[in-house]
C-alpha positions as CSV (number, residue, x, y, z in Angstrom):
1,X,-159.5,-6.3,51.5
2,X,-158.7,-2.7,52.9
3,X,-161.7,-0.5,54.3
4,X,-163.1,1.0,50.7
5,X,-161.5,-1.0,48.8
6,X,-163.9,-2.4,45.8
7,X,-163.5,-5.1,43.0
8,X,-160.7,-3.1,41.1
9,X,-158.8,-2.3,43.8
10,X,-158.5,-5.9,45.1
11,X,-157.7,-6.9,42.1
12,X,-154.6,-4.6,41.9
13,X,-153.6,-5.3,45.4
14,X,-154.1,-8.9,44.7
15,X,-151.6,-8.5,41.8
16,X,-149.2,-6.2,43.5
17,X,-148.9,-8.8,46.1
18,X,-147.8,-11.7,43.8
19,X,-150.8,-13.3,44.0
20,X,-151.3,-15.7,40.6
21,X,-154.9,-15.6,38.8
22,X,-156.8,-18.2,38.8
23,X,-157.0,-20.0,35.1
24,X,-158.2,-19.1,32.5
25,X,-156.7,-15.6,33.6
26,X,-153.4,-14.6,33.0
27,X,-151.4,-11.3,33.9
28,X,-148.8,-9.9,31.1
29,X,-146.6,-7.9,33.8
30,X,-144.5,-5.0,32.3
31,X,-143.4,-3.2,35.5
32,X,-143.6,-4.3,39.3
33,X,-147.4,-3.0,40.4
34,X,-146.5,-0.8,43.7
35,X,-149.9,-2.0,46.4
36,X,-152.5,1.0,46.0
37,X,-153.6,3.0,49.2
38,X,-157.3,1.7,50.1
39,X,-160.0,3.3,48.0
40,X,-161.3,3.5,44.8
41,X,-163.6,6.4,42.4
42,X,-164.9,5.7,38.9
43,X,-164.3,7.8,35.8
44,X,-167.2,9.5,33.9
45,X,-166.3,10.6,31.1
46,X,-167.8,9.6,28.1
47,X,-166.0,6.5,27.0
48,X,-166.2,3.0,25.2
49,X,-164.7,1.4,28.4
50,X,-165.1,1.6,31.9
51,X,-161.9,3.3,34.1
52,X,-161.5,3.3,37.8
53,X,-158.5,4.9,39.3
54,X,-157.3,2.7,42.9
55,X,-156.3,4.2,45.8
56,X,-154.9,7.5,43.7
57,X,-152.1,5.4,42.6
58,X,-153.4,3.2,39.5
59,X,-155.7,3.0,36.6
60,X,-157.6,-0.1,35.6
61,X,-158.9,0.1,32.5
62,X,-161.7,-2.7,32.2
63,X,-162.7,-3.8,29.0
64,X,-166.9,-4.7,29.4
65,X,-167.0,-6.2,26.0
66,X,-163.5,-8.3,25.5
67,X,-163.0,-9.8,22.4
68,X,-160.6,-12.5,21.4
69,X,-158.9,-10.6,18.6
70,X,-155.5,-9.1,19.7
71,X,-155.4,-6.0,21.1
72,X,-153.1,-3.2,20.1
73,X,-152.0,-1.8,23.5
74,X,-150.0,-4.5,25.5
75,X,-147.7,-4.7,22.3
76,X,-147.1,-0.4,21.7
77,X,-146.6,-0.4,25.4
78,X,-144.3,-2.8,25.6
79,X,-142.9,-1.6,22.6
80,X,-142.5,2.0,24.2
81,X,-141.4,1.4,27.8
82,X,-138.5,3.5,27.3
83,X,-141.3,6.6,26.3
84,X,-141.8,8.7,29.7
85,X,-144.5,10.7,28.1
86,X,-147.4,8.2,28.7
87,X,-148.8,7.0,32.0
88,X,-146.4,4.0,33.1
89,X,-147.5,1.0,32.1
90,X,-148.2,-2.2,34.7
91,X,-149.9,-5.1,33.6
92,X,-152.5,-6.3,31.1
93,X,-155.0,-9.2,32.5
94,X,-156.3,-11.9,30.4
95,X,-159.1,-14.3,30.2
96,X,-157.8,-16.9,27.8
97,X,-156.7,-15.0,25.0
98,X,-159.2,-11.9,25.4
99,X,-157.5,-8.6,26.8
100,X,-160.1,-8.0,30.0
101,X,-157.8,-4.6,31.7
102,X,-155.1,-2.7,31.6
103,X,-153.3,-1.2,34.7
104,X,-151.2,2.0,34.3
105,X,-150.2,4.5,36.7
106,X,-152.4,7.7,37.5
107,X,-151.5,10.5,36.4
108,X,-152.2,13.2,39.7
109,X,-154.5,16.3,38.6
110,X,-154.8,15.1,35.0
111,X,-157.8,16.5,32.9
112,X,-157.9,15.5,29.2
113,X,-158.4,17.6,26.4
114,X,-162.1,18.0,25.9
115,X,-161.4,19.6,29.3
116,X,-158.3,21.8,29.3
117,X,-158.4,22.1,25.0
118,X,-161.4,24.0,25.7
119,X,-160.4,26.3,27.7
120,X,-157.8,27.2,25.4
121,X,-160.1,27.7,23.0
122,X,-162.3,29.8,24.7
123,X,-159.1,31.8,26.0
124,X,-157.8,32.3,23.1
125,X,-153.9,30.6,24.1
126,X,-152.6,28.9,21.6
127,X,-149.2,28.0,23.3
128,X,-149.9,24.4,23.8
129,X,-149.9,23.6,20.1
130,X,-146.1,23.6,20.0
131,X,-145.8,21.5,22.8
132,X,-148.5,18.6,21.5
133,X,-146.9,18.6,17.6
134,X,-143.7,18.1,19.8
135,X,-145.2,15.0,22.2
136,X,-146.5,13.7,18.6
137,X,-143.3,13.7,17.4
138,X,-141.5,12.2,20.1
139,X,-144.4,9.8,20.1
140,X,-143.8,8.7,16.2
141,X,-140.0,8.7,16.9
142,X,-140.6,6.5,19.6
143,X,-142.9,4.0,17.6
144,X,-139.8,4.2,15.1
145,X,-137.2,3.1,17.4
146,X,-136.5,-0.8,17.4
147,X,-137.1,-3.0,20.5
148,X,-137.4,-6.5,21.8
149,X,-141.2,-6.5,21.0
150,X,-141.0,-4.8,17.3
151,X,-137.1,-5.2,16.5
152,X,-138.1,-4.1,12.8
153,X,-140.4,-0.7,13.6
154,X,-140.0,0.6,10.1
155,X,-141.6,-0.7,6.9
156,X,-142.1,1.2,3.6
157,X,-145.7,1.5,2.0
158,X,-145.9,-0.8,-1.5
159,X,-147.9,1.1,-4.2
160,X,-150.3,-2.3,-4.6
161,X,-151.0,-3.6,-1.4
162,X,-149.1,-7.3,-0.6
163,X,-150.2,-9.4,1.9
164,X,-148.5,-8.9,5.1
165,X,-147.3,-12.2,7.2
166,X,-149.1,-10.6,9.9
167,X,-152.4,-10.0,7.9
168,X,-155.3,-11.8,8.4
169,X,-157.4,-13.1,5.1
170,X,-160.7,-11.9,6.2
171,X,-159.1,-8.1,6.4
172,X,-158.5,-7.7,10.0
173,X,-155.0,-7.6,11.2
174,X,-152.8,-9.0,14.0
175,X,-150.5,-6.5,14.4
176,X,-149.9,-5.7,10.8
177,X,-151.9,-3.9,8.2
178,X,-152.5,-3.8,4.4
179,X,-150.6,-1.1,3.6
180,X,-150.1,1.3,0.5
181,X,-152.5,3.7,-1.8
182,X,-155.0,1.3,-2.6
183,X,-155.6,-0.3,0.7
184,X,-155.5,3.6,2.3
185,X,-158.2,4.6,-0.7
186,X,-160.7,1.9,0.0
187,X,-160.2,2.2,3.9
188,X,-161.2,5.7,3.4
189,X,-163.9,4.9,0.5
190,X,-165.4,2.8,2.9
191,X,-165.5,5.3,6.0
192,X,-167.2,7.7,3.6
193,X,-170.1,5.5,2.2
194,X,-170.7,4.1,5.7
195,X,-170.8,7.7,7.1
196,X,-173.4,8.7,4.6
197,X,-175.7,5.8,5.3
198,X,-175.2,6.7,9.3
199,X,-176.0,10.5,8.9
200,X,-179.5,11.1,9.0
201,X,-181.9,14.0,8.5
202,X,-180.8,17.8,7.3
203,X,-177.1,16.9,8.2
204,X,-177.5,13.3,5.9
205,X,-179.1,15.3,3.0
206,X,-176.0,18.2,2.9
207,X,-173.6,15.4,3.6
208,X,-175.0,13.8,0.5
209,X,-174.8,16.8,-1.5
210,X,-171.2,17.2,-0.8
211,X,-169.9,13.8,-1.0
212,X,-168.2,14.3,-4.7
213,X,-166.1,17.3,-3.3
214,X,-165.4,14.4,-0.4
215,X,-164.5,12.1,-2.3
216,X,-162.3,14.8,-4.6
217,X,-160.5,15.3,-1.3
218,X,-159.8,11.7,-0.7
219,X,-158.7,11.1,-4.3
220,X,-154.8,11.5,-3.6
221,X,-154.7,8.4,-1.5
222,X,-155.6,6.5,-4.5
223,X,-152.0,7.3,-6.5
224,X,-149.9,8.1,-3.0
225,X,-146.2,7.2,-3.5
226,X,-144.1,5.1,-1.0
227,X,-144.0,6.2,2.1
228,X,-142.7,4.9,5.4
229,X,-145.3,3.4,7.6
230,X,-144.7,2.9,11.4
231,X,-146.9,1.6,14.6
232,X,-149.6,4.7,15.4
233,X,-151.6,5.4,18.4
234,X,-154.3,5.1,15.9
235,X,-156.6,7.2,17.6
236,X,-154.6,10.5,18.2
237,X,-157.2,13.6,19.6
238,X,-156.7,15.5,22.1
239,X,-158.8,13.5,24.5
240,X,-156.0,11.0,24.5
241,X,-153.8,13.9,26.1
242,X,-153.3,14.7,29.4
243,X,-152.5,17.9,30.8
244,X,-151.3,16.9,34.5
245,X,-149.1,17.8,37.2
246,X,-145.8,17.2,35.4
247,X,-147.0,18.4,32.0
248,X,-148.6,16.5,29.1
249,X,-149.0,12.6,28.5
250,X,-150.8,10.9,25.6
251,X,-152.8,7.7,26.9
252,X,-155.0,4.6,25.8
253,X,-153.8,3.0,22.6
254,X,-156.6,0.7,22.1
255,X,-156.9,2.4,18.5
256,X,-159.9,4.0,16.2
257,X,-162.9,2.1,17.6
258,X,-164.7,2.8,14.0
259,X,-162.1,0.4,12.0
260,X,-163.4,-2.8,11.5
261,X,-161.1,-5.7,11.3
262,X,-159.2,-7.4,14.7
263,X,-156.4,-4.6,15.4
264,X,-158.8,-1.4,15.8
265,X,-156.1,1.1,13.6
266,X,-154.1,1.2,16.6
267,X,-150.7,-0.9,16.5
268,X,-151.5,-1.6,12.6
269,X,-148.1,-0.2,10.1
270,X,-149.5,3.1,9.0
271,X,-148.3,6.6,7.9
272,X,-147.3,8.9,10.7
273,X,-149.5,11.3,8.5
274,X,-153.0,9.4,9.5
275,X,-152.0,10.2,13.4
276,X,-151.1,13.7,13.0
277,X,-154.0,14.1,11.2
278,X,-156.5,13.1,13.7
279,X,-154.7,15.3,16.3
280,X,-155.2,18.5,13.8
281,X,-158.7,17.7,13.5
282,X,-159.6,17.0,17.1
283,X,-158.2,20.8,17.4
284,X,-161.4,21.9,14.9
285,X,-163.4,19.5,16.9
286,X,-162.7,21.6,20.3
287,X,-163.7,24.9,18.5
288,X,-166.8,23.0,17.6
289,X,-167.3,22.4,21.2
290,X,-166.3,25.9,22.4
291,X,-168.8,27.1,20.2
292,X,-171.6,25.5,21.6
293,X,-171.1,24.3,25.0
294,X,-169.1,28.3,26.0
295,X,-170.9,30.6,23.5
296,X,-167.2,31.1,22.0
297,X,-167.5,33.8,19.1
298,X,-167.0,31.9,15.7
299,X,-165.0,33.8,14.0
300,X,-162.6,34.3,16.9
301,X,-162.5,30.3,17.5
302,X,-161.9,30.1,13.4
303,X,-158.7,32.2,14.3
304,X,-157.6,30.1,16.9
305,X,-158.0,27.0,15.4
306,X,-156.1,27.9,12.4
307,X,-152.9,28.5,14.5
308,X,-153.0,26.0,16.6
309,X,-153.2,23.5,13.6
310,X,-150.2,25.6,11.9
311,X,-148.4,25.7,15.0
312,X,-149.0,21.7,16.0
313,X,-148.0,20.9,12.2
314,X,-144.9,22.6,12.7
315,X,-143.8,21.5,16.0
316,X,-144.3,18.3,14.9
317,X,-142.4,18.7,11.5
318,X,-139.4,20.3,13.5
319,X,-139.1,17.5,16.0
320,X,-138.7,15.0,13.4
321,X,-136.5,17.2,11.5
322,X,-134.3,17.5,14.3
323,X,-134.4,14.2,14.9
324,X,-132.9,13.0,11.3
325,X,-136.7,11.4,10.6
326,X,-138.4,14.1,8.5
327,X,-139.2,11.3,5.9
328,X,-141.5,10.1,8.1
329,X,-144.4,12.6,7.4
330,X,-145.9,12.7,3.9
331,X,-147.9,15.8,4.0
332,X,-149.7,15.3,0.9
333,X,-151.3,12.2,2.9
334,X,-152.3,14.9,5.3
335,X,-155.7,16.3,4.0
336,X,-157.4,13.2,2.7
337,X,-156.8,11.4,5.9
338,X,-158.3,14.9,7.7
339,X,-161.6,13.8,5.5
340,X,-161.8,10.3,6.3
341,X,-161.6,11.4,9.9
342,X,-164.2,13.6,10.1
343,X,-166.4,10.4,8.3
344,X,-164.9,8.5,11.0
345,X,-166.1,10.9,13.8
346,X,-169.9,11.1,12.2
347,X,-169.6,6.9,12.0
348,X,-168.7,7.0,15.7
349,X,-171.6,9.7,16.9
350,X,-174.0,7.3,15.0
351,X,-172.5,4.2,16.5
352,X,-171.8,5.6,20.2
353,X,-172.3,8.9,20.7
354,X,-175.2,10.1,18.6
355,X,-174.6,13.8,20.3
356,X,-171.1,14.2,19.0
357,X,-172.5,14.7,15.8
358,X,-173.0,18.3,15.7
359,X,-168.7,18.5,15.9
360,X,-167.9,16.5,12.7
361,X,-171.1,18.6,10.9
362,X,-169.8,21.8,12.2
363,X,-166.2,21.0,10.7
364,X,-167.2,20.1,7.4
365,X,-170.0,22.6,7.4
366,X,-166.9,25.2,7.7
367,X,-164.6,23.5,5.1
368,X,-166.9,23.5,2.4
369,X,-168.3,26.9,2.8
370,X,-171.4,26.2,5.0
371,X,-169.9,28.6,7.6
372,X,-169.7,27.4,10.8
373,X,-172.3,25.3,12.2
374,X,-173.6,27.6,15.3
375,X,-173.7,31.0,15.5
376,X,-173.9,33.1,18.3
């Protein structure tokens, strides 16, 4: 073991070097793992799994809770190894069947979004948008694209949901999903009822008030036509995007950790429109945040916000356009799966992050005429 080297980066050495596992591990190897320069530092940033980056070269991604349902990434990144907009892709490690890490490349000076989005925000440059509704794109067309590991990347929505092959009858999913306007209107339904029995205190009682007008939002998923579905990141803000030396990379496509079932949203056939839609939320959610945590003026961030949702919506449109795939975004889809994100991200602050909360609240406070939830 090199001087400073810890667990992870023996580990990665260990594996760069040929060396086999020991049963019941097992290494799913997508590209050759270069040997990491001694050392390794932690990341602390709030997250559901535990990152350390070895010898400034890789990222191991440990998983402290495995669980034997399949895992989403191996198969999108697999799936996308001719993508160059994500960090490169290694190797996922095994124990039996349970995903333990993932090992991608680091990416040099990154910072994510809740870290360079803010300072956007606070700035008042709205420039980015255009390029993230254009990494989305390219993203989606990406996902849409047929390879070894999904040679049929396209599937069309079915008005009554049919059992998928890949569906499994307790309502997870192994790669698949239910898919169509009732499974989409009792997913959301669900997110909804579960976020009002999560949200406590004055925030519970107005969400209460407000859940008809919720659920009035989230009624067009109920008689949505067909639509294509594709594999999504399934958990598409802008803390899944890197700004880094070289420009912009969206990462970690373990999907939505509030979905129940055994394919966490992420890797499941969905509508493009449920991604881009948590991307122009997590845009509100960064005013939220440069509200409170930079004294941002509301109304200024109100301003911002609204263009960098137009301009991200339109980047994105245009790069599909151009790409001969504009009938891959159903906008009408758009808005109601904006709602049932925002339930999402109260069911997550009460699940993981109970200080998160006050981002969700201040969003729906300011779409149903609350105002905005701090003022200076």
């Amino acid at each position: 073991m090199a001087v400073g080297e810890g667990v992870t980066g023996a580990v990665v050495r260990a594996l760069a070097e040929g060396v086999t596992p020991p049963r019941p591990f097992s290494v799913r190897a997508f590209r050759p793992l270069p040997p990491p320069p001694p050392g390794e530092r932690a990341i602390t940033v709030d997250q559901t799994n535990h990152s350390v980056i070895a010898g400034e070269s890789v990222v191991v991604k440990w998983f402290p809770r495995p669980s034997r349902a399949p895992h989403p990434a191996p198969d999108l990144l697999a799936h996308l190894s001719g993508f160059s907009r994500t960090a490169t892709p290694y190797a996922a490690v095994y124990w039996e069947d349970a995903l333990v890490a993932l090992i991608t490349a680091y990416l040099p000076e990154a910072r994510d979004g809740w870290e360079w989005c803010v300072d956007e925000a606070e700035a008042g440059r709205t420039a980015f948008a255009a390029e993230l509704g254009g990494l989305a794109a390219e993203l989606h067309l990406a996902m849409a694209t047929p390879s070894p590991v999904f040679p049929d990347p396209v599937r069309l929505a079915h008005a009554v949901p049919e059992q998928d092959p890949e569906q499994d009858p307790t309502g997870g999913s192994t790669g698949g999903a239910a898919s169509g306007a009732g499974a989409w209107a009792a997913r959301a339904e669900e997110a909804l009822r579960d976020a009002l029995a999560l949200t406590d205190g004055e925030d519970g009682a107005w969400l209460a008030s407000r859940a008809e007008a919720l659920r009035h939002e989230l009624a067009p998923l109920a008689t949505a036509g067909a639509t294509p579905l594709i594999r999504i990141h399934g958990d598409l803000h802008v803390g899944q995007i890197l700004r880094w030396r070289d420009g912009y990379a969206v990462v970690d496509f373990d999907g939505n950790p509030t979905v129940s079932g055994s394919a966490p949203g992420g890797g499941a056939f969905q509508p493009a429109a449920r991604d881009l839609a948590q991307l122009t939320t997590s845009v509100d959610h960064v005013g939220q945040v440069a509200i409170l945590r930079r004294n941002a003026d509301p109304d200024r961030i109100a301003e911002w916000v609204a263009a960098s949702r137009a301009a991200i919506e339109g980047a994105y449109a245009a790069g599909l356009a151009d790409a001969g795939r504009a009938d891959l975004l159903d906008r009408s889809l758009i808005r109601p799966f904006e709602i049932e994100q925002e339930c999402r991200e109260l069911i997550y602050a009460a699940r993981h992050l109970p200080r998160w909360r006050y981002a969700p609240m201040g969003v729906l406070r300011t779409w149903f005429g609350a105002g905005p939830a701090f003022t200076k």
